[in-house]
Every structure is written in C-alpha cells, then in structure tokens.
N, C-alpha and C positions, 0 to 999 in steps of 0.2 A: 504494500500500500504506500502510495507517494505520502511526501507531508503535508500538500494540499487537502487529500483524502482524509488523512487524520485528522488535522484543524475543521473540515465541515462535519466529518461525520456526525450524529446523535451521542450525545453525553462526551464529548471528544475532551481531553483532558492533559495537562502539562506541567511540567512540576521545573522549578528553577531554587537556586538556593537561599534560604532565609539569611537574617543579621541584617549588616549594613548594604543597601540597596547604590546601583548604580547606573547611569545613563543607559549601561549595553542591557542588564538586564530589563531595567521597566520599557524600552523603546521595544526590546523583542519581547512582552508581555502587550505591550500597547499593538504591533502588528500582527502578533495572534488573536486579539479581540477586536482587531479591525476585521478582519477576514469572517470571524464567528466569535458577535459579542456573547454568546453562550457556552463558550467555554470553560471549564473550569483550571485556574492557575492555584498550583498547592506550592509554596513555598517550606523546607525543612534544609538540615543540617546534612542526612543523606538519602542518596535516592531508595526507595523502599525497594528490597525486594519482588523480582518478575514486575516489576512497572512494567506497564503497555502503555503508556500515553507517550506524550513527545518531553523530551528531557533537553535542558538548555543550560548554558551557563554553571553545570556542576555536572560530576559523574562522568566525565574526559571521553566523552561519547562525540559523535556526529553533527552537533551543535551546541561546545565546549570549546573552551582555545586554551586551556589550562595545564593540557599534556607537552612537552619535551617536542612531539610533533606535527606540533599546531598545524595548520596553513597559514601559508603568506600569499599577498598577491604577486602578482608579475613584480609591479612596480614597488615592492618591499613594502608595503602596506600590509601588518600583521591583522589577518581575520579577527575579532572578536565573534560573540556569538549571535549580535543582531546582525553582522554581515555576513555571519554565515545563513543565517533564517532568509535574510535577505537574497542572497546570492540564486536561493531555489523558487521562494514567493514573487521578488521584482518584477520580473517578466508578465506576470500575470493580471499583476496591478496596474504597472506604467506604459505596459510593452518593452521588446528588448532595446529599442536606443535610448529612450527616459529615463528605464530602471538602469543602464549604466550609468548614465547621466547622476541621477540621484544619489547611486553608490559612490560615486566621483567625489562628490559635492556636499552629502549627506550621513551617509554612512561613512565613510572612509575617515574624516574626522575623529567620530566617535570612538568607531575600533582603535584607534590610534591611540586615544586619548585614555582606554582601558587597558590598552599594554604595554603603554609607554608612559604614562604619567602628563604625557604632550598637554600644554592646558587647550583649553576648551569651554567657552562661555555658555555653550547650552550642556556641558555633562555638569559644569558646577550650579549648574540651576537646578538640575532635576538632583543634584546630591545634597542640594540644602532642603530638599524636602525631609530630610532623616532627621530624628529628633537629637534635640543637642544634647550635648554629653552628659549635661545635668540635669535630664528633662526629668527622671526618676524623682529627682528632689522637691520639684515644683512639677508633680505628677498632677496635684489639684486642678492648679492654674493653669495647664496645658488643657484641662479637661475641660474648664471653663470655658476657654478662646474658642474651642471648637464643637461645644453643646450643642450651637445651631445645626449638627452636621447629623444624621441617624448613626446607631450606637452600632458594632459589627454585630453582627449574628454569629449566635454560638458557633453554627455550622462555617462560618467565614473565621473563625481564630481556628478552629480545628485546622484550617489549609493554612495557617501561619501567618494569616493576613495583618496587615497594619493599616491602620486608617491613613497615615504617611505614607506608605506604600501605594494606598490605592488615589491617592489624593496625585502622588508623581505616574500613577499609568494614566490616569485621566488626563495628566496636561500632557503628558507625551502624545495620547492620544488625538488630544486636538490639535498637535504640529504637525502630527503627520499627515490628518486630512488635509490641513489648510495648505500643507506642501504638495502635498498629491492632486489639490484642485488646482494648485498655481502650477505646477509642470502642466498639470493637461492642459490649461486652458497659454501655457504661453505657445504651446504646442499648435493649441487652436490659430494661433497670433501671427506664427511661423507661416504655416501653409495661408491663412487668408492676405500675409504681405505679399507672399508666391503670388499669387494670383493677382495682387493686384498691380502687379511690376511686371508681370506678364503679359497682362490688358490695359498696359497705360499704352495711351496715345496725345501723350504731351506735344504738345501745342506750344506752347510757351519757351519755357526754362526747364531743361527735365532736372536742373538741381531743387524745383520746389517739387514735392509731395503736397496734394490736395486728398482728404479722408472723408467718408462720407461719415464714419463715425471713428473714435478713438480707437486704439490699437495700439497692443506694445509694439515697439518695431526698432528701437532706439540699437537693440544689439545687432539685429540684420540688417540697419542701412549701414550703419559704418562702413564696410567694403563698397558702399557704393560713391555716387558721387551728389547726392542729395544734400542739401545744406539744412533743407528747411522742410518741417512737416506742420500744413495745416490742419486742423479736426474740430467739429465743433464742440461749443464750451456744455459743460454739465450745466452751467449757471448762464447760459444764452450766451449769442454771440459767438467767435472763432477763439481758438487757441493758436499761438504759432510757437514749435520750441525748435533751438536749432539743436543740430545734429554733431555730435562727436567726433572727429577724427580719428583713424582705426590708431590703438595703441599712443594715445592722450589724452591730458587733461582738456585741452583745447576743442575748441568747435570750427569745425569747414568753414562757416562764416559767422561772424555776430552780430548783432542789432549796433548801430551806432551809438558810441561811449553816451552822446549827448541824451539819449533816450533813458539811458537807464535809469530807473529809481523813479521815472513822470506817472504822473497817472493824466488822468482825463482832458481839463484845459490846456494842462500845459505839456503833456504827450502831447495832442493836437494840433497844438502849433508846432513844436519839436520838429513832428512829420509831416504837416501836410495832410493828413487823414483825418475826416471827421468824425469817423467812427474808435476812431482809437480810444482805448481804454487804459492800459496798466501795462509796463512795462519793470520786472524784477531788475531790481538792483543787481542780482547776479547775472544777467542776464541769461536764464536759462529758458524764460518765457513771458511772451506774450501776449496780449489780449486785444481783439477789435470786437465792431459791432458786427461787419460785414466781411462775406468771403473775398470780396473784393478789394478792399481795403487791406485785408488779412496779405491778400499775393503783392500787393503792391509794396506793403511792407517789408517782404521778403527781398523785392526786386530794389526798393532802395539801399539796401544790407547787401547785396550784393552787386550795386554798382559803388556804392564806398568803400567797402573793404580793399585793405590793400597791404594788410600786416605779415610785414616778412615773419619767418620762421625764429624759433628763438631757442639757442643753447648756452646755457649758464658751464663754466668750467670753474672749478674750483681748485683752488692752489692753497700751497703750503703757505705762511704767513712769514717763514726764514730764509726764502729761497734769496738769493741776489740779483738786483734788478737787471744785470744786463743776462743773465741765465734765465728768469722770467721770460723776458723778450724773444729768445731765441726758441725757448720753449712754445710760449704761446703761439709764434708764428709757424710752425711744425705742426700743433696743433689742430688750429684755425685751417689750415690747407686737408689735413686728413677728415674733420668734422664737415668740410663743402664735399667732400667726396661720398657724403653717404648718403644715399636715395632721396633726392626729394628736399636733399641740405644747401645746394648748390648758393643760393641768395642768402644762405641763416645769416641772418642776427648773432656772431659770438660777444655772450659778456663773459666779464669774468671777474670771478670774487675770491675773497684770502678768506680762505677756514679760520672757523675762530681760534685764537691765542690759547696756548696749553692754558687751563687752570692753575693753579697753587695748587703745590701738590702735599700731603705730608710721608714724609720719606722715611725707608729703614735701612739705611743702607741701599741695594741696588734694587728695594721693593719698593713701590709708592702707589697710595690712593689718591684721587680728589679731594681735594680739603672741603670744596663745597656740596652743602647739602643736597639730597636726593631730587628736592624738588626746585631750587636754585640751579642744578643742572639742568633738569628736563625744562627751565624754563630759560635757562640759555641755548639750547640747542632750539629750541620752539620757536625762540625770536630770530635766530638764523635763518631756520626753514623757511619762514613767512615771509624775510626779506627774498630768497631765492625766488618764490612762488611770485611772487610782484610781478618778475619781469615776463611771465605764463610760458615758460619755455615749453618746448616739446620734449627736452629731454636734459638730464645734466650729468654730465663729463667731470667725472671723477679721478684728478691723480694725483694721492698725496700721501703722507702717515696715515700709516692706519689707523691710530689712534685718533688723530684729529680728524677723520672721512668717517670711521663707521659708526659712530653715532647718527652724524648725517643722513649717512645712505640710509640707516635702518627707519630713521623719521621719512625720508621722502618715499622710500618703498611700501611704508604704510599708507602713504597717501595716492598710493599707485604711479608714480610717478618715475617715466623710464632711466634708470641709471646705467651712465655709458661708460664703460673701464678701456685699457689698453691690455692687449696682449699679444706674444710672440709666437707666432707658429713656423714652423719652418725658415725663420729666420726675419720674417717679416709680422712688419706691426699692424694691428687690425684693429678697429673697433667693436669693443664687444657689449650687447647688453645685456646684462644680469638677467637671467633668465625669471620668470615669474616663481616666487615661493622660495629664490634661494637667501 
C-alpha cells in the first residue's frame, strides 16, 4: 500500500515522537491532516510494537533522518522527515514542477534547519509554541491564558497530545494552504501572462503592458523588454508600476524624479495629465483616472529617461593615491567590458576606516559595541545605495569588505569580485546564497 493509501484510508493513523516539538515534525503532522483531517496522530517516546500506521520522525524507519544513513539530496540538502513525507505527497498536491518548486523554497529550508541547526524564522516560530521551561511553575497561569480554548479529551492525552502541540499543527497548517493557494494560483498568473504576450498586438510601444485586470507578472517580465504595466485600480481608476531589471534593484524605466511623492493638483500639473492621481515617493507606482492618461504617463517616462548604468567600486581606505589611480583605471576598462556596462557610470568609495580595536597581542576585537557597528556599517550601505547602482565591485580587506558584502547581499544586491582563471582576470559575481 502507497503512503497516499495509508493517509486516506478509514481510521488511517501515524505516530511521531513526543517531548519537545519541532518545525519538521508538526509541518509533517500539519501535511498528513491536510490530505485526511481525520487522521489520527499519536505522539510517544517509542514506536509501539507491530504499528501499522505510518511512522515519522522516530523509529529510523522510511520517514526518519535520525539513522547514520539518512538521505541527502543531490545538492547536499540533508532530508528531514517532512521532506521526506514531502518528497512522495508533493506531486500530488502541486504537480511535479511546483512541488519541486516548493521543496526548493519551502521544504529544503526546514530540513536544513533540523539537521543543521541553520537558523530559520519560521522553524523558530512554530518552536516557541512549546511551553517555557518554567511553564510547570506557573502551570495555573498558563491554564488561565488559554481557558478560552476547549480542554483535551481524555482520548487526545492518551495519543500524547498537547494543547501546544496542537495549537503549532494548526498554524502550520494554515501556511501550508495559504502557500499551496499562492503557488497555484501564481501558476494560474504564469500561463495567463503566456497568453497574453502571445496575443499582444501592440500598436504603440511594446515596452508598455496594458491589463484588462491585475496579475502577478512582475517575475516573468523581467527577461522581457516591458518597462511598464498598466491594470486597473481595486479603488477605481488605473494603476501603472514599472518593471525591474533582470538581476537588480533598479527599474527599465522610472516615472520622472519630479513626480514622485505628488499626489493630485500638483501631480497634474507635474505631468500634464488630468487624471493623475498619486505618485509613491518610491517610485514603484502609480495612479491615474484614465487608461489613457495611464499610457501616456508611461510614454512621458520613457521619452525622459536617460540614466546611465551605475557601478559603485569600493577601495581600501590605505591604499596610495597614485596606486589608487592606476588601479581604478584597470578597473573602470574591465567593469565597461561587461554586458550591457559599456556607458556605466563608475563611482567609487573608500571602505570604512578599521574601528578601534582592543588587542591581545596578535588577537583583537572591535572595541565598538554590537549595535554601534551594525549601525556603522548601515550608514555605509545606505550611502552606496544613493547612487542605485546595478551592481558593486568589491576589492579590498576582507575584513573591511565583508561586513559590507554580507549587508548589500541581504538586500539583494549584485556583488562583483575579481578573479584568476587560467591566468587571466574576470569578473565574477557572487553567486546567489553564497
């Protein structure tokens, strides 16, 4: 019998290990009672004797990672037991490209996070559902907080249930629908942009997208050459947001500096449009009355624009000026040789000055405090970010750069290194995740 067939069958039933509760277990409790909320989950110390139901996360069985011979995936991602549940259910739920999709993105975190210790913001949510370490002591006053709640049934502490327990399968439970609605329907989103960049017959500018109705689309235009997508507003009227550049922060094109942050009188004089309404100070989007108005808007963004490309280089802050110069301009020739770099904009800025350090001889820390650092490295970033590069060129200490890098690659932002292969120099950028 598949484990499909186990989880629907009549009285179908699963036993996982009691104690302290964690991400892998309650998500593979939460996607066996997605499948069949009439399951029943017995949690204990060991698996009983001739069990026939399905066993998980204890007893170094079939879906267990606790033996000596777990699985790993290809790409060294150690299975936990909800990717292993996962690995045979996905398909069934997502289809096969989703549910890898989902494993990628979803799963794979988790298990990670159970056999590695890797942190992880949603396994330390569902692990503070467990009761605190003194919850014994103030057993009352726990009981009190959650009286509103129905009390277990005898029959449910028999299975080793905990109201903690069931309180972290329930929210797990509602991530997974709500992730399982959001794949399918970005999926929906996918195929109906298909179609409608199949059946465009623009007329105009094919860098505008006009929508009869809203639609994600934001990750499939990128490879195209779209700057601008109109749709109408939920709250009346047009929306216009522009469109991202593949692999940047930046956009194809943007609404004119002098629009942003207007709203109504004085957007409309700004542009010319009577219907204008509201313009984000970020400029990530805008607002007319009319579709008409809406394209025009686009087409004056796109007969102003004219912003070269921008690469931020960062240098040591000891180097000597005339080494600087001969470097930079070495630089600057390699950085126009890269796709699309030809006109860049190079600036260039001096890493911040070593701290004060307090020393032991040939050992030393930061003298300055935790959050006195994170807020000078904060105020760095922010100044790089001003100039909206497309990418920043990194060649300096390591100490003084990868604080840096680790800030700007949080913010997704591409970081470009040097390297030697075969004798010659390349640019290389930091691949995503490293």
């Amino acid at each position: 019998m598949g484990l499909l067939e186990q989880i629907k069958k009549p009285n179908a039933k699963a036993f996982t290990h009691s104690g302290k509760f964690h991400a892998d277990d309650v998500f593979s409790s939460a996607l066996l009672l997605y499948l069949n909320p009439q399951i029943t989950i017995t949690r204990g110390n060991r698996v009983p004797e001739e069990y026939d139901g399905i066993v998980f996360d204890i007893g170094r069985g079939r879906y267990d990672h606790h033996q000596r011979d777990s699985r790993v995936r290809e790409n060294g991602v150690p299975y936990a037991a909800f990717g292993l549940l996962w690995e045979e259910l996905g398909s069934g739920i997502l289809g096969e490209t989703l549910a890898q999709r989902f494993d990628e993105e979803f799963v794979q975190p988790l298990d990670n996070n159970d056999n590695t210790g890797e942190k992880n913001e949603l396994a330390t949510l569902i692990g503070n559902f467990n009761p605190v370490w003194d919850a014994q002591k103030n057993i009352q006053k726990e009981e009190e907080s959650i009286s509103a709640e129905p009390a277990l049934t005898a029959e449910e502490k028999s299975r080793g249930l905990t109201k903690e327990f069931q309180r972290a399968v329930q929210m797990a439970g509602m991530i997974l629908e709500n992730k399982f609605a959001r794949y399918r329907a970005d999926a929906r989103a996918d195929a109906q942009i298909e179609e409608v960049l199949s059946a465009r017959e623009d007329l105009t500018d094919t860098r505008i997208l006009v929508l009869s109705e809203f639609v994600p689309c934001q990750k499939r235009l990128k490879e195209t050459d779209i700057a601008f997508v109109i749709f109408p507003s939920n709250r009346g009227g047009y929306c216009i947001q522009p469109q991202k550049k593949p692999d940047s922060m930046n956009y194809k094109c943007s609404f004119p500096k002098q629009w942003l942050g207007l709203e109504n009188e004085e957007l409309q004089k700004a542009t010319g449009l009577a219907s204008a309404g509201f313009c984000h100070k970020g400029g990530f989007l805008m607002t007319v009355g009319d579709e008409a108005d809406a394209i025009r808007a686009c087409e004056i963004s796109l007969e102003e624009y004219e912003q070269k490309p921008v690469i931020v280089c960062l240098w040591d802050a000891g180097e000597a000026q005339e080494t600087k110069n001969c470097e930079r301009e070495e630089t600057e020739q390699l950085l126009r040789q890269i796709p699309d770099m030809t006109d860049a904009q190079i600036c260039h800025m001096t890493l911040p000055l070593l701290p004060d350090l307090e020393e032991q001889g040939v050992y030393a820390e930061v003298a300055m405090e935790k959050e006195d650092w994170k807020t000078y490295i904060k105020d760095f970033v922010k100044q790089i970010l001003e100039y909206k590069p497309e990418a920043v060129y990194v060649t300096a200490d390591l100490f003084a750069a990868y604080p840096v890098v680790h800030a700007l690659r949080k913010k997704h932002m591409p970081v470009l290194m040097h390297a030697k292969k075969e004798g010659k120099t390349r640019i290389v950028r930091l691949p995503s995740g490293s």
